[in-house]
The first five atom37 places (N, CA, C, CB, O) and aatype in JSON, in Angstrom:
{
  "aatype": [20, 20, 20, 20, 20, 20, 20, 20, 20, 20, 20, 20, 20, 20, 20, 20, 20, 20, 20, 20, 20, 20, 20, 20, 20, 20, 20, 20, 20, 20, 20, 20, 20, 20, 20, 20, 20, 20, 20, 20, 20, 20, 20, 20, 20, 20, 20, 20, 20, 20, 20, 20, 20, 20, 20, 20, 20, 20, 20, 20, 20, 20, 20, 20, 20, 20, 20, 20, 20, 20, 20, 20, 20, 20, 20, 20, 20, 20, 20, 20, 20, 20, 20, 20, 20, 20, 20, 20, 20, 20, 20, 20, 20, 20, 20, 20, 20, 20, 20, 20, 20, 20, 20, 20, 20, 20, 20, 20, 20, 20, 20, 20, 20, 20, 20, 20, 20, 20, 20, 20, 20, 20, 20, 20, 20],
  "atom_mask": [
    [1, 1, 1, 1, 1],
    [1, 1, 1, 1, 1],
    [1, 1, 1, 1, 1],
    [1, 1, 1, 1, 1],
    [1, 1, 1, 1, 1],
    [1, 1, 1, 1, 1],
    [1, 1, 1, 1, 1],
    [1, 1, 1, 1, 1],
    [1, 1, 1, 1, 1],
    [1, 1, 1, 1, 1],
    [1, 1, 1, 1, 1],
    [1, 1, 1, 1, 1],
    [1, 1, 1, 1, 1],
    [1, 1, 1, 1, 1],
    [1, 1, 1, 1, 1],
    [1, 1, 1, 1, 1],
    [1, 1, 1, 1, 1],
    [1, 1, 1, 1, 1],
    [1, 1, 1, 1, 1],
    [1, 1, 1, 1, 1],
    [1, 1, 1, 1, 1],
    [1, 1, 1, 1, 1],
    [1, 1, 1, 1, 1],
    [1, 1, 1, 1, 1],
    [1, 1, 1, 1, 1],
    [1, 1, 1, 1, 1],
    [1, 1, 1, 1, 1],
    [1, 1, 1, 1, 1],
    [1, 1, 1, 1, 1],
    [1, 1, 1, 1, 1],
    [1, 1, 1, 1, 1],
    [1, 1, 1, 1, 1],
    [1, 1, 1, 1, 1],
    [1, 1, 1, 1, 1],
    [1, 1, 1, 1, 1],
    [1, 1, 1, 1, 1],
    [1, 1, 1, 1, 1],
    [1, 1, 1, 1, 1],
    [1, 1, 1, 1, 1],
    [1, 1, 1, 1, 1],
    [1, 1, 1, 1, 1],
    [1, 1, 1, 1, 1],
    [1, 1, 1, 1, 1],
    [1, 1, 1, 1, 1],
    [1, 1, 1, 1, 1],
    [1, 1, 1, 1, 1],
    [1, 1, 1, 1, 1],
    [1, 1, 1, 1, 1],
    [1, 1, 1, 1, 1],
    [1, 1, 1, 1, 1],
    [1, 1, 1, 1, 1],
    [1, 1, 1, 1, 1],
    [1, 1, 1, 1, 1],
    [1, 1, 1, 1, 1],
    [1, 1, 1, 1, 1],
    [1, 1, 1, 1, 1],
    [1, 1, 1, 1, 1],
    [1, 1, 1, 1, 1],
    [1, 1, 1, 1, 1],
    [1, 1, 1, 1, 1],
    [1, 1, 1, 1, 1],
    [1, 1, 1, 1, 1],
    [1, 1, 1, 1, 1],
    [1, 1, 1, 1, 1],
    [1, 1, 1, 1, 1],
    [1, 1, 1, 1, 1],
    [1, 1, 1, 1, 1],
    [1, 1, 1, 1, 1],
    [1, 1, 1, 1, 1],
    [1, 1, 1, 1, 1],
    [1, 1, 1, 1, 1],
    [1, 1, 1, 1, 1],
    [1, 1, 1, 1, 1],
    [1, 1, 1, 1, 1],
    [1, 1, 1, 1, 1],
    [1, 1, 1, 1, 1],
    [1, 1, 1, 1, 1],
    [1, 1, 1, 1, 1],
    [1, 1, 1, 1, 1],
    [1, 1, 1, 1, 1],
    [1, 1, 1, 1, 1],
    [1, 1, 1, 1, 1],
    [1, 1, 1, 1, 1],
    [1, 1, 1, 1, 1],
    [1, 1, 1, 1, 1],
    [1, 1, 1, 1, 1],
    [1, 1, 1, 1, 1],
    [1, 1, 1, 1, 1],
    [1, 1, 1, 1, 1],
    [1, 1, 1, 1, 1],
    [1, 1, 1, 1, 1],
    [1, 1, 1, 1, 1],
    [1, 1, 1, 1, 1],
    [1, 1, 1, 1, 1],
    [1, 1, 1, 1, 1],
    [1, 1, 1, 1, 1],
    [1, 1, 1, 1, 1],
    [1, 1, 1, 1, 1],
    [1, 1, 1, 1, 1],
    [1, 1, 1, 1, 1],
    [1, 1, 1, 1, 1],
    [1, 1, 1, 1, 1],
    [1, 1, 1, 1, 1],
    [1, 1, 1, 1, 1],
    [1, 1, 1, 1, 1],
    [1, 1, 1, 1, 1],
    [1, 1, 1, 1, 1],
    [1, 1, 1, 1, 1],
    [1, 1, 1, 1, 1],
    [1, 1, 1, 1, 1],
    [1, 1, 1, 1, 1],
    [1, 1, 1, 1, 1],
    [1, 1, 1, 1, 1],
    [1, 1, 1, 1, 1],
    [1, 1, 1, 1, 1],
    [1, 1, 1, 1, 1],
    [1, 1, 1, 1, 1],
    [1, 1, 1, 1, 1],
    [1, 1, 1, 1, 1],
    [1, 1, 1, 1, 1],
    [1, 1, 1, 1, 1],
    [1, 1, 1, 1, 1],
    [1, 1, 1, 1, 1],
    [1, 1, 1, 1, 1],
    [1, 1, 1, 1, 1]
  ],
  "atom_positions": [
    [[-45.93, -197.03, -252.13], [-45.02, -196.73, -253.22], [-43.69, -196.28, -252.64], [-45.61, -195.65, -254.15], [-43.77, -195.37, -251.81]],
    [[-42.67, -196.67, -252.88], [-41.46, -196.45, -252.88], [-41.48, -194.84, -253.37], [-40.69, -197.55, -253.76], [-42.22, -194.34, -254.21]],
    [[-40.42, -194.19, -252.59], [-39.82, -193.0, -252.91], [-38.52, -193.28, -254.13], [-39.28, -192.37, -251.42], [-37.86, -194.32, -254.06]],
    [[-38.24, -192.25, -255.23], [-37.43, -192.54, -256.06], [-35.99, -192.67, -255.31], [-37.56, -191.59, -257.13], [-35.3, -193.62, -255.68]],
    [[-35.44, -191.81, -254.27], [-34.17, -192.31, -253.12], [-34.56, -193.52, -252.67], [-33.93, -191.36, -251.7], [-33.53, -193.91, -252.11]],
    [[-35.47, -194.48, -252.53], [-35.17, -195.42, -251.56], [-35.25, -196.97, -253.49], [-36.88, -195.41, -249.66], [-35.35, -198.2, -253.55]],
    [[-35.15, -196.08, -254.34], [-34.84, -197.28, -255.34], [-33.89, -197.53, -255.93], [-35.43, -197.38, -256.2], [-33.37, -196.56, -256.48]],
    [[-33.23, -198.83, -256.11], [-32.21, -199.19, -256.91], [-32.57, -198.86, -258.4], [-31.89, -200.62, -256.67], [-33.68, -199.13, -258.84]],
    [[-31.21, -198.04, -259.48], [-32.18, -197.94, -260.63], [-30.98, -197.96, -261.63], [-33.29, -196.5, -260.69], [-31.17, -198.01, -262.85]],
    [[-29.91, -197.95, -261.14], [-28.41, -198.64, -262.02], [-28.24, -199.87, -262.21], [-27.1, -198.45, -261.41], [-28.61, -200.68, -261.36]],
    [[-27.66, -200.23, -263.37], [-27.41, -201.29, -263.47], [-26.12, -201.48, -262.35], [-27.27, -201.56, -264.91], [-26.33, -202.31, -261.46]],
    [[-24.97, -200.86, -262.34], [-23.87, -201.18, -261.2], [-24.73, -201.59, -259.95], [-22.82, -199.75, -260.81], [-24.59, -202.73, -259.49]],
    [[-25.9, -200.39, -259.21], [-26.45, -200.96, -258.25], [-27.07, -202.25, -258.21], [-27.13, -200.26, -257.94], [-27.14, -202.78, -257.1]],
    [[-27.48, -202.78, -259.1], [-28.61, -204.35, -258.97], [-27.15, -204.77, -259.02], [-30.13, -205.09, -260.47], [-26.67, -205.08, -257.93]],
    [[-26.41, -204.82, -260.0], [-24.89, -205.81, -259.9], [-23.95, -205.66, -258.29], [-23.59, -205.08, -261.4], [-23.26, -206.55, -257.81]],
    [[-24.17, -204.37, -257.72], [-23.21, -204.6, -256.7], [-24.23, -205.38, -255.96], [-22.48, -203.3, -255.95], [-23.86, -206.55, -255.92]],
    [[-25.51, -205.17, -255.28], [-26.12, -205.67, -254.7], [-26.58, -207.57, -254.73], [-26.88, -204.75, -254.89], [-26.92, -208.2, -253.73]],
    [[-26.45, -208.21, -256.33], [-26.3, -209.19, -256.58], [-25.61, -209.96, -255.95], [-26.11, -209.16, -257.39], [-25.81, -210.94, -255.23]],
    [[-24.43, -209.18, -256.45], [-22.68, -209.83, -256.06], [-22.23, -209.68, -254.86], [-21.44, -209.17, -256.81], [-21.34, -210.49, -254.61]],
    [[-22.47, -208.95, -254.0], [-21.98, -208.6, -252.57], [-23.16, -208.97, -251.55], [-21.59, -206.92, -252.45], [-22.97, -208.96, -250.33]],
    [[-24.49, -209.32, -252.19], [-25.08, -209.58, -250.66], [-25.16, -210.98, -250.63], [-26.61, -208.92, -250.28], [-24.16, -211.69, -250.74]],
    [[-26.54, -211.48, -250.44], [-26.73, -212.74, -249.64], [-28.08, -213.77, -250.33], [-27.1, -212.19, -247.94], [-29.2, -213.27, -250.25]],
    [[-28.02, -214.48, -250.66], [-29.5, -214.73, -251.41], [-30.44, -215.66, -250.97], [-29.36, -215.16, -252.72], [-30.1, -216.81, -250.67]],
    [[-31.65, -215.24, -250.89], [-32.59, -216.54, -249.96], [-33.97, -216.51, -250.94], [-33.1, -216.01, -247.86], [-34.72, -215.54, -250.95]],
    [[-34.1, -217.28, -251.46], [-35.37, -217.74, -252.6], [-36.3, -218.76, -252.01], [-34.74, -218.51, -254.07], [-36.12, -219.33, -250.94]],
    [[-37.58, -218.95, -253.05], [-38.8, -219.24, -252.24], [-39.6, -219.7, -253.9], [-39.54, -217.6, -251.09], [-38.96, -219.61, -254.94]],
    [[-40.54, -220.01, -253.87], [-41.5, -220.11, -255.23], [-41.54, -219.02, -255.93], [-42.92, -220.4, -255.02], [-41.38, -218.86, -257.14]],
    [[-41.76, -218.29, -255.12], [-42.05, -216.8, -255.94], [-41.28, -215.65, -256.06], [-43.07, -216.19, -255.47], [-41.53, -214.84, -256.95]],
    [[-40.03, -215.43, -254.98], [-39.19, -214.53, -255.23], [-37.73, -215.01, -254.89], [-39.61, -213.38, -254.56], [-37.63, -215.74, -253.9]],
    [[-36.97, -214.8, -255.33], [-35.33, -214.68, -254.59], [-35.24, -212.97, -254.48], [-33.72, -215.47, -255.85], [-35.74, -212.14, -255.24]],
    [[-34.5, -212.78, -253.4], [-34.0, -211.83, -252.66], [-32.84, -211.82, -252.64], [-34.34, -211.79, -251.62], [-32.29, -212.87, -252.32]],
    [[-32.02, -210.66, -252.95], [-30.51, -210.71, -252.93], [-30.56, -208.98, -251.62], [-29.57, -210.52, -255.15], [-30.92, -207.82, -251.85]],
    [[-30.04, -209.65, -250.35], [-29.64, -208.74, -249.67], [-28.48, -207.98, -249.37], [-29.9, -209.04, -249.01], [-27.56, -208.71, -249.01]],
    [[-28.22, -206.94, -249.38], [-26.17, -205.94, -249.04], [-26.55, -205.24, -248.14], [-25.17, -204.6, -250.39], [-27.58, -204.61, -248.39]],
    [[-25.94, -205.05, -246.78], [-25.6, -204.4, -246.2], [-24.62, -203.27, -246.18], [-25.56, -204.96, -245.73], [-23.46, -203.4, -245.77]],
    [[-25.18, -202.11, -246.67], [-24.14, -201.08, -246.86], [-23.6, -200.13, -245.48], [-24.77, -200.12, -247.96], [-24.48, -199.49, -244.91]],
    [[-22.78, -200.07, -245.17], [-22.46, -199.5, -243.74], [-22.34, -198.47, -243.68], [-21.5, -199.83, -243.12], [-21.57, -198.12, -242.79]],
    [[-22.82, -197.62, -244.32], [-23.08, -196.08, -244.53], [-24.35, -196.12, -243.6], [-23.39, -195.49, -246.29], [-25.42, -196.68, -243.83]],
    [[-23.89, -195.26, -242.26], [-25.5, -194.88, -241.74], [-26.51, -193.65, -242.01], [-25.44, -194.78, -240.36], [-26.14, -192.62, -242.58]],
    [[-27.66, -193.84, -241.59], [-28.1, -192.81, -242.15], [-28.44, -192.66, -243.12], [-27.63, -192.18, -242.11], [-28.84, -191.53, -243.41]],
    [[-28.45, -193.41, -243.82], [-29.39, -193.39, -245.22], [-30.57, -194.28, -245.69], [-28.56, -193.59, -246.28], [-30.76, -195.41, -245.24]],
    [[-31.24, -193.76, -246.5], [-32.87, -195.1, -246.27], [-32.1, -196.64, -247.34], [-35.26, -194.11, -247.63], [-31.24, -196.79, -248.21]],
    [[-32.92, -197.36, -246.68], [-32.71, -198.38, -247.36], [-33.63, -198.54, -248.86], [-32.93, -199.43, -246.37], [-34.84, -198.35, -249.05]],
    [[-32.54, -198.98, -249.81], [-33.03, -199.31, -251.28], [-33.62, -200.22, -251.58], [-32.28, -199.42, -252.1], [-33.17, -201.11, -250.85]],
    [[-34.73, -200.84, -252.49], [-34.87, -201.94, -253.65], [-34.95, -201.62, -254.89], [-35.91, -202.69, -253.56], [-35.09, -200.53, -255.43]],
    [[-34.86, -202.64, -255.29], [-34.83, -203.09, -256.81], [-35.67, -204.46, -256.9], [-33.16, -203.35, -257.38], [-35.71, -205.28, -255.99]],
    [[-36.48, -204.6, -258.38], [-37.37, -205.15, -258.61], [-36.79, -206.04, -259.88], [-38.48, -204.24, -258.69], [-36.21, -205.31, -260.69]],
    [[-36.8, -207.19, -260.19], [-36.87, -207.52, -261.84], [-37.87, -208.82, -261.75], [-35.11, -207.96, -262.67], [-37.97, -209.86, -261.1]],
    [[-38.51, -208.17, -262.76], [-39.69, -209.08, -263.3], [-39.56, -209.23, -264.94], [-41.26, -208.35, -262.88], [-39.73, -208.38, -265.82]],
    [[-39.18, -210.6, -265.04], [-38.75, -210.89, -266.07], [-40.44, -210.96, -267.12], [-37.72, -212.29, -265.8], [-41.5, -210.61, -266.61]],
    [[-40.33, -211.53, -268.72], [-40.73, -211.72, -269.07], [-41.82, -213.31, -268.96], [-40.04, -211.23, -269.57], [-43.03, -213.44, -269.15]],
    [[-40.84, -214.26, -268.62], [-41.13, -215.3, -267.26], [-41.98, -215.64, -266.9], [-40.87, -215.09, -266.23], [-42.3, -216.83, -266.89]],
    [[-42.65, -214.71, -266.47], [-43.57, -213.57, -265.21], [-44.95, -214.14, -266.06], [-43.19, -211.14, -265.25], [-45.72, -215.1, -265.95]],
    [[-44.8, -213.06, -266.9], [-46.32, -213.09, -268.18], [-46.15, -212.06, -268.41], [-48.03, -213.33, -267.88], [-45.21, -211.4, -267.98]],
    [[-47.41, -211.49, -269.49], [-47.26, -210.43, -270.08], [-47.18, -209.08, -269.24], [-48.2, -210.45, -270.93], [-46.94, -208.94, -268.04]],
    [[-47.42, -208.18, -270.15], [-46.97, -206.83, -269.46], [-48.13, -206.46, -268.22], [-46.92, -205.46, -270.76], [-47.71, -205.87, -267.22]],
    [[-49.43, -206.78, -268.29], [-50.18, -206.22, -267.53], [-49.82, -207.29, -266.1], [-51.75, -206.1, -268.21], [-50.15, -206.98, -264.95]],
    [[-49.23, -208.32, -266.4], [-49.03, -209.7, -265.21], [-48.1, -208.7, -264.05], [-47.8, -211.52, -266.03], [-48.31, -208.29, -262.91]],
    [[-46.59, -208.56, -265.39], [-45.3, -208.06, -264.8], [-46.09, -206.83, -263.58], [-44.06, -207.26, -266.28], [-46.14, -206.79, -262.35]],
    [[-46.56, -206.03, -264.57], [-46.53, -204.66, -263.79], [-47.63, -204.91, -262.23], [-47.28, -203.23, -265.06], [-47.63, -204.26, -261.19]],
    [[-48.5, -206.17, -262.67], [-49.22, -206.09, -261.39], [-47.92, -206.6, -260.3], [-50.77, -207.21, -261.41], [-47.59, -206.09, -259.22]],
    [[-47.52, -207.39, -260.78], [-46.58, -208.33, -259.56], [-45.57, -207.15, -258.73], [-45.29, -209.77, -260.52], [-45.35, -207.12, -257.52]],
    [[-44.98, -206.12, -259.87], [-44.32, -205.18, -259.52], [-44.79, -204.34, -258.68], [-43.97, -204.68, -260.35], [-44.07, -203.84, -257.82]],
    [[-46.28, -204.0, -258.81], [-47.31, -202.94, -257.79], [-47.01, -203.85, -256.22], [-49.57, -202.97, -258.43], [-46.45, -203.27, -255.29]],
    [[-47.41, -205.17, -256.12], [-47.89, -205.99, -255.64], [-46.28, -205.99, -254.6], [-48.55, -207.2, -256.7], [-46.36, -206.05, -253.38]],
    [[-44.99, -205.91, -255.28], [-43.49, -206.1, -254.53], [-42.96, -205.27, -254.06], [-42.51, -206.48, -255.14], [-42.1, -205.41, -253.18]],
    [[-43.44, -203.94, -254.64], [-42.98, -202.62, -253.98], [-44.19, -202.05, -253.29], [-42.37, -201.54, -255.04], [-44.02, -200.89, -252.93]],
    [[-45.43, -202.6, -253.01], [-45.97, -201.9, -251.53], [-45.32, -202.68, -250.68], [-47.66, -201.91, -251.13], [-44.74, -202.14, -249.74]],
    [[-45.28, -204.06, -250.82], [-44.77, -205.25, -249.98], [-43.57, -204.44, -248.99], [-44.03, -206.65, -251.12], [-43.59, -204.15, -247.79]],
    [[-42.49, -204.21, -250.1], [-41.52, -203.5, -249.44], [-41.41, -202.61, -249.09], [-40.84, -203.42, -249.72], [-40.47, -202.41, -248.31]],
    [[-41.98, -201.94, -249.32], [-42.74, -200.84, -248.89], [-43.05, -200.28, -247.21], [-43.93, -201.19, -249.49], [-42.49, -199.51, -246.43]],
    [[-44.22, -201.14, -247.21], [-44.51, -202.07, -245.81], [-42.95, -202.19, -244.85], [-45.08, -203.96, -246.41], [-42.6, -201.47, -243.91]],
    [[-42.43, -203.02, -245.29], [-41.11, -203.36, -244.66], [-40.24, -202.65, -244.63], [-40.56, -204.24, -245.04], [-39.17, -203.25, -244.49]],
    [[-40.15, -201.45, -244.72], [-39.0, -200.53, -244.98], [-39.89, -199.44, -244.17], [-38.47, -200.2, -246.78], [-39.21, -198.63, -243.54]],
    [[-41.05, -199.32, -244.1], [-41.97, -198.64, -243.02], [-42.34, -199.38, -241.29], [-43.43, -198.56, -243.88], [-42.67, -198.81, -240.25]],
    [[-42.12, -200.75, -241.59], [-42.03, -201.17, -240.7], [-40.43, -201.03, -239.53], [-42.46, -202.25, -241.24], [-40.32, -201.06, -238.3]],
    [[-39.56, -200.9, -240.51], [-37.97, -200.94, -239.92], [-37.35, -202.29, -240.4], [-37.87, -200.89, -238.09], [-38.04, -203.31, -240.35]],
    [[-36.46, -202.31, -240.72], [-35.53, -203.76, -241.03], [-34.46, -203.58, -239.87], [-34.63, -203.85, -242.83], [-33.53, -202.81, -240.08]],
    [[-34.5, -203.95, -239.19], [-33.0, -203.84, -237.99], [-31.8, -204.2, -238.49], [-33.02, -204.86, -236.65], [-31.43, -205.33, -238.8]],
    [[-31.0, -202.84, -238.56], [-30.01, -203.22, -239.53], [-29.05, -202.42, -238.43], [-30.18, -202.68, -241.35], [-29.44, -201.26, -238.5]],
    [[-28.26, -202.47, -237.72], [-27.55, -201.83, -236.48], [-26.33, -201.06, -237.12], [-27.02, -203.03, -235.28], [-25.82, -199.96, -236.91]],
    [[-26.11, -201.95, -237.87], [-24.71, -200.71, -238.48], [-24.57, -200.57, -239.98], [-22.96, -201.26, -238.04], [-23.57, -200.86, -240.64]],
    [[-25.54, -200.15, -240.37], [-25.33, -199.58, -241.61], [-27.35, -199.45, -242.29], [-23.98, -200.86, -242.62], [-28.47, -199.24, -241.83]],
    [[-26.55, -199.8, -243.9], [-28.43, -199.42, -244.43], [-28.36, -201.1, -245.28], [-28.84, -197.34, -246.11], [-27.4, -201.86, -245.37]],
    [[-29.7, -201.24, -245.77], [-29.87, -202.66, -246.57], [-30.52, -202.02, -248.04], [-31.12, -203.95, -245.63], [-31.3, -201.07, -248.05]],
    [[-30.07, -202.72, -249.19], [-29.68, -203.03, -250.57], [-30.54, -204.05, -250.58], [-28.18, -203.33, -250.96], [-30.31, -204.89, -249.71]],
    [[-31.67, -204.32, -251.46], [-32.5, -205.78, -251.83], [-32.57, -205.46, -253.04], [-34.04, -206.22, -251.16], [-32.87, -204.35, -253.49]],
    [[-32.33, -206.34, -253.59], [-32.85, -206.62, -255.27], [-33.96, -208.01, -255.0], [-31.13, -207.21, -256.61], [-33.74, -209.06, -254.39]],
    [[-35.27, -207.52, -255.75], [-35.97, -209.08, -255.3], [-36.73, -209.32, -257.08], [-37.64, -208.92, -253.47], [-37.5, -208.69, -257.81]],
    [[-36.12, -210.36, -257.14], [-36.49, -211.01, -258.03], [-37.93, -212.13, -258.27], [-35.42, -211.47, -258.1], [-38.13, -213.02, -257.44]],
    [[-38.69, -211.98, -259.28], [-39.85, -212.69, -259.0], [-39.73, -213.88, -260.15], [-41.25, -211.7, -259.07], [-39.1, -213.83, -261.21]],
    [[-40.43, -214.84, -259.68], [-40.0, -216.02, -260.85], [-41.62, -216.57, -261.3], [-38.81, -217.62, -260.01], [-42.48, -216.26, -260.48]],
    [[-41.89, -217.02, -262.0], [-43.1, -217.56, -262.78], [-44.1, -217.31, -261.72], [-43.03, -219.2, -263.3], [-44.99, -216.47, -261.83]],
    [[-43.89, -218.19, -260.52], [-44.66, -218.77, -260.02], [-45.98, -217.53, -259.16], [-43.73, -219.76, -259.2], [-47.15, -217.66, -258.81]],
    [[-44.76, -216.13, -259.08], [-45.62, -215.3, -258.59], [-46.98, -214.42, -259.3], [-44.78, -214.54, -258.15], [-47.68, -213.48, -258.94]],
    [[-46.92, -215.2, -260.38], [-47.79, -214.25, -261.29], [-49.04, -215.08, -260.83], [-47.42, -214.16, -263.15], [-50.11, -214.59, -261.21]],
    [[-49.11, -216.06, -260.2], [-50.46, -216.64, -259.86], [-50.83, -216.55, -258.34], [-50.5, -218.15, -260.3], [-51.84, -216.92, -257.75]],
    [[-49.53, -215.84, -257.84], [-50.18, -215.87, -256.16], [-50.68, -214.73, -256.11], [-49.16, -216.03, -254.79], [-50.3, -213.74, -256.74]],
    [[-51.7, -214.82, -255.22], [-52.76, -213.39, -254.3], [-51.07, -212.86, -253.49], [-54.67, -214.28, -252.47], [-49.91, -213.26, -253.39]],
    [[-52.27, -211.26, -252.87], [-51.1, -210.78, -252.45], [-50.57, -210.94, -251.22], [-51.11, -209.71, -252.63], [-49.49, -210.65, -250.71]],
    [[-51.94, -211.67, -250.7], [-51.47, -212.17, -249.34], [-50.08, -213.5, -248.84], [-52.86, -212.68, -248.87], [-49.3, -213.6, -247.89]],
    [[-50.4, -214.39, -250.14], [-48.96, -215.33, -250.3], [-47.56, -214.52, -251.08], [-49.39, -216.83, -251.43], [-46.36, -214.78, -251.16]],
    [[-48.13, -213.8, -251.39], [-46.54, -212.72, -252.34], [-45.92, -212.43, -251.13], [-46.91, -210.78, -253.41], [-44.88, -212.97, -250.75]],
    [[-46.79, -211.25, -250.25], [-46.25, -211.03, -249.03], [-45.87, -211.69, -248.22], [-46.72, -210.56, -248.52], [-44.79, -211.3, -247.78]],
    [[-46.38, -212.84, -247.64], [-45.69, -213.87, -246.92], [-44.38, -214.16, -247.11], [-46.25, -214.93, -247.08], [-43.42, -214.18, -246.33]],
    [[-44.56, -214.53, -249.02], [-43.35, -215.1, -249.27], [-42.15, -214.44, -249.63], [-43.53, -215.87, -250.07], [-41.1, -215.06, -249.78]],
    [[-42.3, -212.58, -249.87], [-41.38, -211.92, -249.79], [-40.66, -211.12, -248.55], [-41.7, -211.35, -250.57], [-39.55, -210.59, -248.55]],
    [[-41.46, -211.19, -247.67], [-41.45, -211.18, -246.24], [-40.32, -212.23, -245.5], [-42.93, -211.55, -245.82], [-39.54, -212.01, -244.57]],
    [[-40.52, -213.27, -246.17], [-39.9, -214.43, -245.46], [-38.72, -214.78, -246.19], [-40.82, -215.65, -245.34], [-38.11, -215.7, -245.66]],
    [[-38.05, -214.2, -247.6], [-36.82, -214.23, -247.94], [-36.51, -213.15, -247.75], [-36.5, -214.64, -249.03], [-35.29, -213.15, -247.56]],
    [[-37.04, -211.85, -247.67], [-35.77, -210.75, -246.94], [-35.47, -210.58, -245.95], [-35.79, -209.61, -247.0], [-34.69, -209.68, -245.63]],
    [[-36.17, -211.71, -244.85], [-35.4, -212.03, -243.61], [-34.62, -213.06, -243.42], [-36.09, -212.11, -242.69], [-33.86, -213.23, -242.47]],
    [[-34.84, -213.85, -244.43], [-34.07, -215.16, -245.05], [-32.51, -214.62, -245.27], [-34.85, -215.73, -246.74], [-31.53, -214.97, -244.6]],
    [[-32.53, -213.61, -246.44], [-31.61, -213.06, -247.03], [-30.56, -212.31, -245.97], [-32.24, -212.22, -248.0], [-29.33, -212.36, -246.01]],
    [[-31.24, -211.73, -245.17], [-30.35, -210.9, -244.38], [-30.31, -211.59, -242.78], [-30.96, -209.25, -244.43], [-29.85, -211.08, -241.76]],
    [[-30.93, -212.87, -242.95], [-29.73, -213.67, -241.55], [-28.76, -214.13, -242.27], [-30.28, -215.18, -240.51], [-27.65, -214.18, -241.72]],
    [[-28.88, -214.55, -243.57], [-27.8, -215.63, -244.4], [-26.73, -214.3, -244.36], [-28.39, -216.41, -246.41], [-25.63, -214.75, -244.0]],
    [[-26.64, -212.61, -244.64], [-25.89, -212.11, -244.72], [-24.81, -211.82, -243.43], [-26.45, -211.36, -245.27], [-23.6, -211.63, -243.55]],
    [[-25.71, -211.86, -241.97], [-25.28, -211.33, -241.34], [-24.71, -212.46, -240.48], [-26.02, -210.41, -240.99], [-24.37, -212.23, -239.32]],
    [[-24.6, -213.66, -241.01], [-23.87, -215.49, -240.81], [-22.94, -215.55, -241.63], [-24.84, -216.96, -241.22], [-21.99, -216.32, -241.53]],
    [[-23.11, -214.72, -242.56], [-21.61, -214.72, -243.32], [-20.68, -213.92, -243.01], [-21.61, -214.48, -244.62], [-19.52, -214.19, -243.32]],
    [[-21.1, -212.42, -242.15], [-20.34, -211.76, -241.82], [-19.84, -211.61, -240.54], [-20.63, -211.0, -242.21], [-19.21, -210.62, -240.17]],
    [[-20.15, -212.75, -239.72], [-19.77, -213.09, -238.29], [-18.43, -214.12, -238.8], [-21.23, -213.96, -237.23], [-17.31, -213.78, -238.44]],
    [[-18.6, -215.39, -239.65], [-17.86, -215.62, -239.55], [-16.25, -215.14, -240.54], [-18.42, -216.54, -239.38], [-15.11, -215.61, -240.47]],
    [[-16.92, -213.89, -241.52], [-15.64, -213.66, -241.7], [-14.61, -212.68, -240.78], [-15.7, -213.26, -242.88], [-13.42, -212.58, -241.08]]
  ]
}
């Protein structure tokens, strides 16, 4: 479980994080990554599970199911050298039918998706 500091829970935050990071999608989730260059602080997510999804007991499993995920990964370390990371991860239909072993794979593999695409955009600007 996520700590309430390490969650996105503004709407400005999911919008800055939208608009300013990097996005790498998959069947089951898109990932929007920001690199905030403030050090020293834990890194955030944010979750939206639309209606999409399925009903309420679907949403809330997928949601259990995205924030240990990240969870995991934010316990593991994200190598982020100069600053902290911002994810908003979005889940689309398709995740309401995967186990959690393909969720993880596949959210695993766009927030590293997400944050090479960020840090290729910010070499060459």
């Amino acid at each position: 479980m996520l700590p309430q500091h390490q969650r996105i829970r503004t709407t400005a935050q999911f919008f800055d994080t939208q608009r300013s990071g990097s996005r790498f999608g998959n069947r089951n989730v898109v990932v929007s990554a920001n690199i905030r260059p403030i050090t020293g602080d834990d890194p955030r997510a944010g979750f939206i599970v639309s209606k999409a999804v399925g009903n309420a007991v679907i949403r809330n499993r997928v949601k259990r199911r995205l924030r240990a995920i990240v969870a995991e990964l934010f316990d593991r370390g994200i190598d982020v050298p100069d600053g902290t990371v911002d994810l908003v991860v979005r889940a689309l239909p398709a995740s309401a039918n995967a186990d959690f072993d393909e969720l993880e794979e596949a959210a695993t593999h766009a927030v590293h998706g997400a944050l090479r695409k960020f840090r290729r955009r910010e070499k060459q600007q």
